[in-house]
C-alpha positions in Angstrom: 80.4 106.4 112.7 78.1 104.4 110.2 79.1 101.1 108.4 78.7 100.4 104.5 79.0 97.6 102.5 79.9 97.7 98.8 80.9 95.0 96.1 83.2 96.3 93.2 81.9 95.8 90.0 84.7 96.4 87.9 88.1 97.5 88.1 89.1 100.6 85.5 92.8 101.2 85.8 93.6 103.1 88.9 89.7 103.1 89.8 87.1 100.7 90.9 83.2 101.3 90.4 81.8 100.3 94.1 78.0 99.7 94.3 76.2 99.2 97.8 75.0 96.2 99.5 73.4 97.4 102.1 71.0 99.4 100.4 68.9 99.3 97.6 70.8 101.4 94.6 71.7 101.3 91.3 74.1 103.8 91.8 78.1 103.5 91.6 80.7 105.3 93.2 84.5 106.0 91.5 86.9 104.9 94.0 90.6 105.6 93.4 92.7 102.2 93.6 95.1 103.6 96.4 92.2 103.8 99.0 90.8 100.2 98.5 92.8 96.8 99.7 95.6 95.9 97.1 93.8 92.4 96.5 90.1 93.1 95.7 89.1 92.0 92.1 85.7 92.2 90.7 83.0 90.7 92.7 85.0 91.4 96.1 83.2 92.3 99.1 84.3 95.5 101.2 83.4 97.1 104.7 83.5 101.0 104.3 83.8 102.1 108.3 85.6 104.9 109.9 87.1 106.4 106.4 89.1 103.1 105.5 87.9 100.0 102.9 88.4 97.0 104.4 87.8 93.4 103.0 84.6 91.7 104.0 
C-alpha cells in the first residue's frame, strides 16, 4: 500500500482542504472532518497510509 503526505491548509466547517507534500501539486483535496485526527489545525502534517490519516 503506498504512503502520502499532506498538510491541511485550511479547515472549512466539517471539511479540511489537504494539499500534498510529497509531490509537486497545486492541487487540493476536500476531506470530510470525521476521517482526519480530531486535533489537526491549519498547517498540520498528516501521513495518508493504509486508508486512515494519521498525524505526522
Amino acid at each position: 500500500m503506498e504512503t502520502f503526505y499532506y498538510e491541511v491548509v485550511s479547515i472549512e466547517g466539517d471539511y479540511a482542504n489537504l494539499k500534498r507534500t510529497d509531490i509537486e501539486s497545486d492541487d487540493l483535496k476536500l476531506v470530510a472532518r470525521a476521517l482526519l485526527p480530531p486535533e489537526i489545525v491549519e498547517g498540520s502534517r498528516l501521513k495518508y497510509e493504509w486508508m486512515q490519516y494519521t498525524m505526522e
